[in-house]
C-alpha angles and dihedrals in degrees: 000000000000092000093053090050096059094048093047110044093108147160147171107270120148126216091263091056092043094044087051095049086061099055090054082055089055089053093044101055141352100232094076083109092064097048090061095041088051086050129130131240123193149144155120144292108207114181102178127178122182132197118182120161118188129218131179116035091008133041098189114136113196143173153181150207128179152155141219152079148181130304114195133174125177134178129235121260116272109180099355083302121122131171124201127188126193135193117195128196155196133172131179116235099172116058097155086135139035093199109100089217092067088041123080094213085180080100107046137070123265110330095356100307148137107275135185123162143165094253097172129044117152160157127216140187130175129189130170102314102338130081145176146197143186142190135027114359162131120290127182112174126133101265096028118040152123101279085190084186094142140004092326136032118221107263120199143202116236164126117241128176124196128182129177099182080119095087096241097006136093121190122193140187126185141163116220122206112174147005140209115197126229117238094269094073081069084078085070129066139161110201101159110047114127103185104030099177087073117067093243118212089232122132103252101041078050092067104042103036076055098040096052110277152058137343096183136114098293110326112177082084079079099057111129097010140099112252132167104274084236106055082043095058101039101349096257128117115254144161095256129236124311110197132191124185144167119196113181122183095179092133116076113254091007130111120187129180139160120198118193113183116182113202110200112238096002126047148344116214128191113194118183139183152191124185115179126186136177138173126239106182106288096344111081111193122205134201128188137168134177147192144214131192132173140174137164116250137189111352093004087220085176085053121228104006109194114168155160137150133177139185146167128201117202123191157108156256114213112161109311096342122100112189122171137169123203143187137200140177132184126198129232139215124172097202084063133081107279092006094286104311130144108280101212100159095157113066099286123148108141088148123145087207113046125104129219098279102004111080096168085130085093099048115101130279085005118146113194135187128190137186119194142169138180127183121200108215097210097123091059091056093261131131083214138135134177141192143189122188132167122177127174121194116201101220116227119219092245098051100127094232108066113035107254091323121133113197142158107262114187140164136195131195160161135230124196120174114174119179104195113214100226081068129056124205094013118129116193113191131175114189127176129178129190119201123194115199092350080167122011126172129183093246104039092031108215142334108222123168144176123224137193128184131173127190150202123205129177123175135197 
């Protein structure tokens, strides 16, 4: 958890106010110059490719090749202060088409471009067990993360604050600003929308307001850059998000932690979670449950917001295997936005039950089940790992995204990461998911696809 902290202690501070905070620092000590020379560069090499080749309702191939990465540097500390920049970029290596349909723009910057940003711009101080950092950064909670689900990861501006005096416990409190959205975020768009301060129960703004991003007025004009948190939800201003949270892990094999995000003007969300292991000889169980709540608040700019969702995840550990079984249901209202369905616009997807594309666990009225297994191929010598998964989400009627139809979605898939040992630092990972009916209606019938990716990662 401590890792997650550091990288997401965040705020909105722009390169004038960091640039002026440094100077403070010159005044403050000589040894600034050291701090720099002592810096840190890192980053990462992606190289990303995607096939995916519809059936059913629709007969679209696609397809998509980029490159790109991350390229980091931060100083050392001087005086418990630290700064960190951080450039992020896409760039398109197979233009065979200009027809977005034959295109996977999941990969790509806003509409399908080129795309390169300063992602990360921060400052940092640490003292005793608190720290705190603001500007541009990583965050990685429950109802607001990464989702690095394709070429880029979802990046914030913000201010956290984290603090571990509590023996076994960190508390944090941050106030998120803005929010540019990864290139995922490109496989949702709302086109349609006339009134786009308003979550719409529309289909489109459905499925992204459920998947993890946006139900305004075509978003994906946003992608990669810092918008307010507010026109990026619903298209509508607002003051961010301010979150508070405790996670205490004082019982041995027990993690507890409680997340309250209060979105001005639209929603307040309360997630909360228990995870519980033990060890049985060489068989190690696991438990795990989670809960989702969510209402409108102030101007209810989202309108109505009338949520809950709740899951458990059941497995175990027994030599290299790892098998687990989980369950999720979410609740409906038709008076609500979206029918009552979980709001997560910024990049949130902490679900037991989701696939690897299909995220209905979050429509309303949905119950979803998923199996899965992974076994890590050490013992044979091998930097390997492997993993099954299948999950199936009985759609409600009144689901958003398909007009008063209830059908069976599922989705199955495989995960292969492979780190070679000639080469350190490489990662070498092959994925494929295979939904069945990800959308039917009573007139078209389903959209079904099967999808390949393969990926390159070096780090360094």
């Amino acid at each position: 958890m401590k890792k997650i902290l550091l990288s997401a202690v965040t705020a909105p501070v722009r390169l004038s106010l960091l640039a002026s905070v440094l100077v403070l620092s010159v005044t403050a000590s000589d040894d600034l110059a050291g701090a720099f020379k002592d810096g840190k560069v890192s980053g990462q090499i992606r190289a990303f490719y995607i096939n995916r080749d519809y059936s059913g309702a629709s007969t679209v191939q696609r397809d998509g090749l980029t490159l790109g990465g991350y390229l980091k540097y931060e100083t050392d500390s001087l005086y418990g202060f630290n700064a960190g920049a951080a450039f992020y970029t896409t760039n398109k290596l197979d233009s065979k088409s200009s027809t977005a349909t034959e295109n996977d723009l999941t990969l790509f910057g806003s509409n399908g471009d080129n795309e390169t940003y300063l992602g990360e711009a921060y400052l940092q101080y640490k003292y005793g067990n608190t720290a705190f950092k603001a500007g541009r950064q990583k965050l990685d909670t429950p109802l607001a993360g990464l989702d690095d689900a394709r070429m880029l990861p979802s990046l914030f501006e913000a201010y956290v604050l984290s603090n571990t005096d509590i023996k076994d416990t960190t508390l944090i409190a941050a106030h998120v600003t803005k929010f540019a959205a990864g290139t995922f975020a490109n496989g949702y768009n709302n086109s349609s929308v006339t009134n786009n301060t308003q979550a719409k129960q529309d289909s489109a703004s459905t499925l992204a307001l459920t998947s993890g991003y946006s139900g305004a007025l075509n978003a994906t004009n946003m992608v990669g850059h810092f918008e307010n948190m507010g026109t990026y939800a619903i298209g509508h201003d607002t003051k961010g998000v301010s979150v508070a949270a405790a996670i205490y892990s004082g019982i041995p094999g027990l993690k507890l932690q409680l997340w309250d995000y209060y979105a001005y003007d639209i929603l307040n969300a309360v997630y909360a979670e228990a995870n519980y292991g033990w060890s049985m000889g060489s068989v190690a169980p696991y438990l795990a449950a989670q809960y989702i709540k969510e209402d409108d608040v102030g101007s209810s700019y989202a309108t109505k917001v009338n949520s809950d969702f709740i899951a458990a995840k059941a497995g175990v550990k027994v030599a290299n295997f790892d098998i687990y079984a989980a369950v999720s249901h979410n609740s409906k209202d038709s008076s609500a936005a979206i029918n009552g369905g979980t709001i997560t616009p910024w990049g949130g997807m902490p679900a037991y039950t989701q696939g690897m594309v299909t995220r209905h666990q979050f429509m309303a009225g949905t119950d979803a089940w998923k199996v899965a297994g992974s076994y890590n191929w050490k013992d044979m010598g091998a930097n390997l790992n492997t993993g099954v998964y299948y999950t199936s989400f009985d759609m409600d009627t009144l689901n958003g995204y398909s007009a008063n139809h209830a059908w069976t979605a599922t989705e199955a898939g495989f995960d292969v990461i492979y780190s070679p040992e000639a080469v350190k630092n490489l990662q070498l990972r092959l994925r494929g998911n295979f939904p069945r009916d990800f959308k039917e209606t009573a007139a078209a019938g389903g959209t079904s696809w099967d999808e390949y990716r393969v990926i390159a990662n070096y780090n360094f």
